[in-house]
N, C-alpha and C positions, 0 to 999 in steps of 0.2 A: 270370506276372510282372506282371500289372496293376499299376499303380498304385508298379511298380518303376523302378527305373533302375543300371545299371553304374556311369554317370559318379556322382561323390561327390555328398553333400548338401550337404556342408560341409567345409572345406580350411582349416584352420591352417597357413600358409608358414611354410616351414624357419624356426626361429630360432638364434639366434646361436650353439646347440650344431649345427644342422646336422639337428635332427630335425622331425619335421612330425608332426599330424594329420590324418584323414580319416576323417568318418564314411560309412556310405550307407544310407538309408533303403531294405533289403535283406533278405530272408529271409536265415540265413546260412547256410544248405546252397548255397546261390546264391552269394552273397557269398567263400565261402572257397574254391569252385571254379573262380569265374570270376573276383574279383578279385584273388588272391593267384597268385603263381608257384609251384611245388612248392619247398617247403624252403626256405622265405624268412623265417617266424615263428622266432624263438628263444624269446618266452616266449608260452603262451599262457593268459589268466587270465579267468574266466568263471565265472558263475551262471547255469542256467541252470532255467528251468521246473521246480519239484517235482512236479507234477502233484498237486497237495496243496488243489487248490480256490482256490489264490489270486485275486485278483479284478481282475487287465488287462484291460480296456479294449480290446485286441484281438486276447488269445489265451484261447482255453479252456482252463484247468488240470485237466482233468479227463478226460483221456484213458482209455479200455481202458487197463489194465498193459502188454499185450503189444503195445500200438500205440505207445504210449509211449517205450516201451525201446527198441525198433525205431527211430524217430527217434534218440533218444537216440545208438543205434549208428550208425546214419550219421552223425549230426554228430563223434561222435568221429573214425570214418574221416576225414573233410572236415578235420581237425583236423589229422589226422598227416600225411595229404598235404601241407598249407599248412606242416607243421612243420618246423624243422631235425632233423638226425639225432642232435647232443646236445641237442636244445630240449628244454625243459619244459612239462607240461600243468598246470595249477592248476584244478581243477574243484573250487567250492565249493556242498557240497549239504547238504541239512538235512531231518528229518524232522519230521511231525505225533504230536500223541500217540497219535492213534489206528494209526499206520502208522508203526512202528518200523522199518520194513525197508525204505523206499526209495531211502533213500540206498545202501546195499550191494547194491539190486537192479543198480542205476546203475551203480553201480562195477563189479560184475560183470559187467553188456551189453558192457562196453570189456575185458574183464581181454585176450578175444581179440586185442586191437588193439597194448593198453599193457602195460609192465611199472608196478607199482606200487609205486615206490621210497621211497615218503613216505607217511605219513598224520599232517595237523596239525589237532588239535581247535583251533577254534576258540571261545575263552572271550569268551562276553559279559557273564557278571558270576560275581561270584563272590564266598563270604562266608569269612572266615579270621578263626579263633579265635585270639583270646591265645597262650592254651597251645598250642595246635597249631602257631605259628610258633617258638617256640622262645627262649631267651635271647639269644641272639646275634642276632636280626632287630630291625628297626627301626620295626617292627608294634607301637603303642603300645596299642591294645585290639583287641576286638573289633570288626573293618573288613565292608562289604560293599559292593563296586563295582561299575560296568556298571548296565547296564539289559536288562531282559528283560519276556516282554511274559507278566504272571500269567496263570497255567492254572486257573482254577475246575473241582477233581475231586477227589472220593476217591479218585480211583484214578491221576491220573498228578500225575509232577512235574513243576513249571519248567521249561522247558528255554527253558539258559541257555550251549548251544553246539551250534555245527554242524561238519562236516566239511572241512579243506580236502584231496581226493584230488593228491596228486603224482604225472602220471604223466610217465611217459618209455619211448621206444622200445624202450630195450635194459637200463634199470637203471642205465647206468654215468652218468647225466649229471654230472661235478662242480659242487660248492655252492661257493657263498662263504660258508661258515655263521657267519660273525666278520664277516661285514658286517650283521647283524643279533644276531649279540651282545648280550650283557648283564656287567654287572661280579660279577666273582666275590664273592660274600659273604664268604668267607674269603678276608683278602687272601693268608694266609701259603703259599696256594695257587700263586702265582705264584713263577715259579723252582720249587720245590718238584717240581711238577709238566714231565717234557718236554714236553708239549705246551702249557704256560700260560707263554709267552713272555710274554704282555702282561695286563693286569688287562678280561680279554674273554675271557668261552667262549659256546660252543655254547648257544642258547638253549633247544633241544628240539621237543621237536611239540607244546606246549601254548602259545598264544600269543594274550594277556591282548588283546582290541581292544574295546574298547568303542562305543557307539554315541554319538555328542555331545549331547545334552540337548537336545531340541524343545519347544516349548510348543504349539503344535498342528500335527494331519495334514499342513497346507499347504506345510511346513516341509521334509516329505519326501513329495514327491507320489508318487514310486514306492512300489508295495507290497510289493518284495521287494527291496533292493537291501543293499549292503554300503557298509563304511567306504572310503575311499582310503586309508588305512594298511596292510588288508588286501594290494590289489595291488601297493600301493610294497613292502612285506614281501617278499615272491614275486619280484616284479622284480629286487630286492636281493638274493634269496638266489640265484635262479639264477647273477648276475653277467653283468656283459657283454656285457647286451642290447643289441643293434641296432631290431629291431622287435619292436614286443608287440600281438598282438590278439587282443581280446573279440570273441567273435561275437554274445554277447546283452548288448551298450553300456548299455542302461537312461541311466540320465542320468547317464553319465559319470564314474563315480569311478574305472574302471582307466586312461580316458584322462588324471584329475585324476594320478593317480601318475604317468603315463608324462613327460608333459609336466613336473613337478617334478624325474623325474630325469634329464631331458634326452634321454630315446626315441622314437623313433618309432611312431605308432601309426595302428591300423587298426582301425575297431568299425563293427559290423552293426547294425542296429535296425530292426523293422518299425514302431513307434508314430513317426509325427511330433513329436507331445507330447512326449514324452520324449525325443528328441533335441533339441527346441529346447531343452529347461531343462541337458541336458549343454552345449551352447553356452551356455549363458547364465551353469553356471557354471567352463564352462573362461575366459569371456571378460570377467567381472564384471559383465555386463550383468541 
């Protein structure tokens, strides 16, 4: 634990909902054993190493498979200890072209730990024909949104989405799935339908996040990280989070959702770097 500590890095006081932040400059097998109480997390939302060559500053993504996975599996364990017994796990993973199969390796090292109640692709762009949307859409040509980052090959394509794994204990956790709702395209749906009480359904497991428009690298100095729309989503659909923690923080965007919807939260990071820029931009600074 060189170069560790228990006590927090950094402490956002309760605000006027009552919830707080805390990061620690922390491995998080460390982190979720010693600072968290058993069954204290209700959501827990995280990316975490693909082992896919990414290029941190001070971790090696390039593990053995089978040494890999093996962390992998303890931090899941570390995970469900820290967890409630309806929490939810939000494990967002993604693969390389060359290695189609990591993410599913992943979700398999845990299948023994979690039930896998959910699986939500995650779209970072996407292109919609005219024709393909149909008469009744509001789709005036052919559209194509997001951003993704081009693949030079003959042999693969774009990849223009990743994985978000939902796992939970036992299968039963309920959703709030109309807190993240969409309005029915057809309104005559509503009444019609017993379950369309209101002009709001179920969104599904394809869920449209795009990345915000950078002009250069500096803009986003982590090299793998996600939207805060992603974890405010998650947060939203479990419902009725109390606490939420990311054990691999990066710079802050599950803490960006938590603190938006009024939660409490807990995130791990080993990079100093990278936690000051999550302060800086939990804090405007």
């Amino acid at each position: 634990m060189q170069g560790q500590s228990l006590t927090p890095y950094w402490v956002m006081p309760p605000d006027s909902t009552g919830s707080s932040i805390r990061f620690y400059l922390l491995d998080c097998l460390v982190g979720l054993e010693k600072s968290l109480n058993e069954k204290t997390a209700d959501v827990v939302v995280t990316s975490p190493p693909y082992n896919i060559g990414t290029g941190y500053s001070l971790y090696s993504d390039n593990l053995p498979r089978e040494s890999y996975l093996a962390w992998i599996e303890k931090i899941g364990i570390a995970v469900k200890r820290a967890m409630r017994d309806d929490g939810s796990f939000f494990l967002n993973v993604g693969n390389k072209p060359t290695d189609q199969w990591i993410a599913w390796d992943i979700a398999f090292a845990l299948r023994k730990h979690f039930v896998l109640q959910n699986i939500v692709h995650w779209i970072k762009s996407i292109a919609i024909s005219r024709i393909d949307a149909g008469n009744s859409s509001n789709v005036p040509g052919d559209v194509t949104v997001g951003h993704f980052k081009p693949i030079v090959s003959e042999r693969f394509l774009n990849d223009c989405h990743e994985y978000i794994f939902h796992f939970t204990k036992k299968g039963t956790a309920k959703l709030d799935k109309l807190a993240i709702g969409v309005p029915y395209q057809d309104k005559t749906n509503i009444g019609r339908w017993k379950a369309a009480r209101q002009d709001k359904r179920d969104r599904g497991n394809t869920w449209f996040i795009p990345y915000e428009t950078i002009q250069n690298r500096s803009e986003r100095p982590h090299p793998a990280t996600f939207p805060p729309k992603l974890p405010e989503m998650c947060i939203k659909l479990h419902g009725d989070a109390k606490l939420v923690v990311d054990p691999f923080a990066g710079i802050g965007s599950t803490a960006i959702a938590a603190k938006k919807l009024g939660v409490s939260f807990v995130g791990f990071e080993i990079d100093r770097v990278y936690l000051d820029m999550a302060i800086a931009r939990l804090t405007g600074g």
